[in-house]
Backbone as CSV, one residue per row, in Angstrom:
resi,resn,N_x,N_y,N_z,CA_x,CA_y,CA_z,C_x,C_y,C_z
1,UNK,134.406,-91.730,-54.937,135.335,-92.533,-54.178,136.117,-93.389,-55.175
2,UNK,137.564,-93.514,-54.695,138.463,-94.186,-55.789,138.588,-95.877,-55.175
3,UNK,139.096,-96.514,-55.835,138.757,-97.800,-55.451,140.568,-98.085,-55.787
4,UNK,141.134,-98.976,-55.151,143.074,-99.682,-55.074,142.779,-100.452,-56.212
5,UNK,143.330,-101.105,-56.577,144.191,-101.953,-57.211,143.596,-103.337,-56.831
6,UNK,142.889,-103.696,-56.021,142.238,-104.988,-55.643,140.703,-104.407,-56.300
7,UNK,140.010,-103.033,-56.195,139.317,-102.788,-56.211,138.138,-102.415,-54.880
8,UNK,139.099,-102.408,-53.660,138.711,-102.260,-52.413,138.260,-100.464,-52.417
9,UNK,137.243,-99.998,-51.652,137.255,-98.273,-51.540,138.415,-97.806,-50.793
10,UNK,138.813,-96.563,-51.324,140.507,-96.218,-51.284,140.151,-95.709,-49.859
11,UNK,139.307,-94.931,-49.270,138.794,-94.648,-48.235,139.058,-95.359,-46.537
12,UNK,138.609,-97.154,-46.885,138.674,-97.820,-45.724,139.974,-98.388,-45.560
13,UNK,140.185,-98.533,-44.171,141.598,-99.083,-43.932,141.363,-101.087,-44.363
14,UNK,142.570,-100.746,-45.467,142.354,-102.392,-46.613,142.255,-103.759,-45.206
15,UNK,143.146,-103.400,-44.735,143.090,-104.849,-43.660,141.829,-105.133,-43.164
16,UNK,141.075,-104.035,-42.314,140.129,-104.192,-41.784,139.010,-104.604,-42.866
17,UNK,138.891,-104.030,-43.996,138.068,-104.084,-44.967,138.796,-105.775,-45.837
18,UNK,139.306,-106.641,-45.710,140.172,-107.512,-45.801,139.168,-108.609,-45.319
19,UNK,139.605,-108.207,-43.710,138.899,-109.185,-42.614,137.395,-109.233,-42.638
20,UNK,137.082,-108.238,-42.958,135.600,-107.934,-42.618,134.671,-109.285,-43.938
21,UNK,135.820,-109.110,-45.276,135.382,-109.416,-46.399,135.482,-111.229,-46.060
22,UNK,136.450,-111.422,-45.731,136.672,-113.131,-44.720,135.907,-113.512,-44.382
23,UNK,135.663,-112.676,-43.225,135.174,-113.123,-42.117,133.376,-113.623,-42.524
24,UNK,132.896,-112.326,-43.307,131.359,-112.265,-43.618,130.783,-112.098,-44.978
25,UNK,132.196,-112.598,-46.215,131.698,-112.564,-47.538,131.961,-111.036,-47.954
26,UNK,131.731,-111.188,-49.343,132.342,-110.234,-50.311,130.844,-108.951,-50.508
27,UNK,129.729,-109.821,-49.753,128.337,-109.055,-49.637,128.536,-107.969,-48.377
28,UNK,128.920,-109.302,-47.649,128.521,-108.725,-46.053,129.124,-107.849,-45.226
29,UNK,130.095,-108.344,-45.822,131.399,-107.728,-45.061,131.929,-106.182,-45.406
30,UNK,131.334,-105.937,-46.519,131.225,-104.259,-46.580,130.208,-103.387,-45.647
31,UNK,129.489,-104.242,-45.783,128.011,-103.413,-44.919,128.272,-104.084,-43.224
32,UNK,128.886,-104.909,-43.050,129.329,-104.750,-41.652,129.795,-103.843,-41.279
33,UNK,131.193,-103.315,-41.801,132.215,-102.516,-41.699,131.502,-100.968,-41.961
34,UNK,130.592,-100.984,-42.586,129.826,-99.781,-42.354,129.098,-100.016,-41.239
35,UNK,128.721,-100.417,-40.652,127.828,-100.537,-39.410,129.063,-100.141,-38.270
36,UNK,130.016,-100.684,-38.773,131.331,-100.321,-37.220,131.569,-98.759,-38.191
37,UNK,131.900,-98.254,-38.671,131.876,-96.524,-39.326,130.504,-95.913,-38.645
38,UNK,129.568,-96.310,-38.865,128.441,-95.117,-38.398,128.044,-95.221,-37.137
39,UNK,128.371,-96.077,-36.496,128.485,-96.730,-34.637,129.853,-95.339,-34.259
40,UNK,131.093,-95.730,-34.609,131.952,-94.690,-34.248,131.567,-93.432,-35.021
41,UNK,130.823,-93.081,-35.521,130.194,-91.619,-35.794,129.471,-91.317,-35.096
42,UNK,128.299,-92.355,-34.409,127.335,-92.055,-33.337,128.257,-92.214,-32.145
43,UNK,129.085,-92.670,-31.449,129.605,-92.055,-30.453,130.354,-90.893,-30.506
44,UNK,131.247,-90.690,-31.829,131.501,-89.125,-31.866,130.571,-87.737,-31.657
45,UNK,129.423,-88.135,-31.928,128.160,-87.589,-31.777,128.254,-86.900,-30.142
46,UNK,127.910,-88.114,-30.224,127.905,-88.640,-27.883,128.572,-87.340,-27.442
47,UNK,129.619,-87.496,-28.069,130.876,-86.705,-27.244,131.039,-85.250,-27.563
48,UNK,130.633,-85.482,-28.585,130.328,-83.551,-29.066,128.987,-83.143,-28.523
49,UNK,128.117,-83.921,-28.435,127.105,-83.099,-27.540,127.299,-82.954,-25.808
50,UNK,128.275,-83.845,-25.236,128.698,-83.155,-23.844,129.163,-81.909,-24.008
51,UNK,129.709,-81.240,-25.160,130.232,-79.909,-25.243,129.844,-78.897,-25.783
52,UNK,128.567,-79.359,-26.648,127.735,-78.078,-27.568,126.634,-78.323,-26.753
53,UNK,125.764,-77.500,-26.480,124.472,-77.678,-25.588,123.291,-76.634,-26.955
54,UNK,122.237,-76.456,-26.116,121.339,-75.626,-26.809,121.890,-74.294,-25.662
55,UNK,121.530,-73.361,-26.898,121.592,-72.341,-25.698,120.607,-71.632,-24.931
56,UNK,119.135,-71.640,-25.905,118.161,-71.477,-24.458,117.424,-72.494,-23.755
57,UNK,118.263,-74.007,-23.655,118.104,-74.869,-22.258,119.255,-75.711,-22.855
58,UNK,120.108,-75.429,-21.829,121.394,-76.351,-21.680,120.942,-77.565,-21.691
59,UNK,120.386,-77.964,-21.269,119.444,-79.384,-20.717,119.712,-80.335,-21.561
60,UNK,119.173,-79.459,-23.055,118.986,-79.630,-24.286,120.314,-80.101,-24.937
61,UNK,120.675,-81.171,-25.800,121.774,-81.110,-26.769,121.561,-80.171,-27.944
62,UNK,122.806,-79.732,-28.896,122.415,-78.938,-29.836,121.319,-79.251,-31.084
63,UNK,120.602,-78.749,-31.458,119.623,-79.097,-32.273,120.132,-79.825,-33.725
64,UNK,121.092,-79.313,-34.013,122.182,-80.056,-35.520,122.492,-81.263,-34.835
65,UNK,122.891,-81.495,-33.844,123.800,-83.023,-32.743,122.312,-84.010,-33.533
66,UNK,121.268,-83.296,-32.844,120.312,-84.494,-33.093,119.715,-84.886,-34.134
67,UNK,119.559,-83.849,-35.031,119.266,-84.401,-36.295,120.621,-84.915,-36.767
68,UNK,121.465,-85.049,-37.266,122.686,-86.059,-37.333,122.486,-87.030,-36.594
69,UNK,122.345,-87.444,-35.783,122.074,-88.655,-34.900,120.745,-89.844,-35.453
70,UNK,119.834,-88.938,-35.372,118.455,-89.341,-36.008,118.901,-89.873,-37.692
71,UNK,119.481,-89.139,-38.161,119.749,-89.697,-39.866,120.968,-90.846,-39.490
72,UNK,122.025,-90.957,-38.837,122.617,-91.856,-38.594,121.663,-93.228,-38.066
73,UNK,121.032,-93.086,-37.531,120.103,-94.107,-36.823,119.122,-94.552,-38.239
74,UNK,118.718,-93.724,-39.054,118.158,-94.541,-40.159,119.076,-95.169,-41.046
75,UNK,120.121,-94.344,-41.128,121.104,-95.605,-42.082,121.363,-96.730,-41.540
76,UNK,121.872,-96.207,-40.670,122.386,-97.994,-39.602,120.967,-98.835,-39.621
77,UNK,120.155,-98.771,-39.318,118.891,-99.228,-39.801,118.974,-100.114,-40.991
78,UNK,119.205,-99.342,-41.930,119.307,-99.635,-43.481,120.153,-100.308,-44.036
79,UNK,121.465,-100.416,-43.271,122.375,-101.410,-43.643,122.007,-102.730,-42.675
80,UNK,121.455,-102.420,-41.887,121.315,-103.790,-40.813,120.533,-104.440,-41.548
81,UNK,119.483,-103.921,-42.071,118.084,-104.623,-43.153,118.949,-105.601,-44.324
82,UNK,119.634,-104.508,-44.735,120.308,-105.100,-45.778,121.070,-106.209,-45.774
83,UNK,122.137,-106.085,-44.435,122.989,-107.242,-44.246,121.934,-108.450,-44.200
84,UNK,120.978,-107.985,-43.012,120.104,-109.262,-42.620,119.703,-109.813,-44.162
85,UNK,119.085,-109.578,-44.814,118.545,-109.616,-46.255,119.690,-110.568,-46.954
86,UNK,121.110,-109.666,-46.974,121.587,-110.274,-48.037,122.585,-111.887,-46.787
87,UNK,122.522,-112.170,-45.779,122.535,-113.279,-44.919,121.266,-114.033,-45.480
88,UNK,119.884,-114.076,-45.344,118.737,-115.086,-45.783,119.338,-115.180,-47.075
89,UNK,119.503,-114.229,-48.019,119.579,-114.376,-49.441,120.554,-115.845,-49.838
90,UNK,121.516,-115.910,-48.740,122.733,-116.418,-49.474,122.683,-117.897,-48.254
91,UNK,121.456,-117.685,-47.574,121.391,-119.359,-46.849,120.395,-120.078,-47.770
């Protein structure tokens, strides 16, 4: 990943990644803004499994949907630890 001219990741949209940095520090505010990225990945999730099913029990979401979901759910995990962490760290 390439990083601008401020040194921001060339990747995130700068404003939001701007505000985020304001709003919750130069720590926090990255790993917030990842927490709103893998939240809108887990509802993209959501929405692709109304349309891929399993195919021997519909019932079922697709078996890839959920493991993606499950590894999303440990990162988000992992940045939440972290934020929390680096919040005590810096009170």
């Amino acid at each position: 990943m390439t990083n601008d001219s401020k040194g921001r990741p060339a990747l995130f949209d700068t404003d939001k990644y701007d505000d985020y940095c304001f709003q919750y520090g130069q720590v926090r505010g990255p790993l917030a803004l990842a927490i709103d990225h893998l939240v809108d990945c887990q509802v993209l999730l959501g929405q692709l499994d109304v349309y891929y099913r399993h195919i021997g029990d519909p019932a079922q979401g697709a078996p890839d949907i959920a493991t993606l979901r499950q590894h999303l759910e440990i990162i988000k995990s992992l940045v939440k630890q972290t934020l929390q962490q680096a919040a005590r760290d810096q009170a």
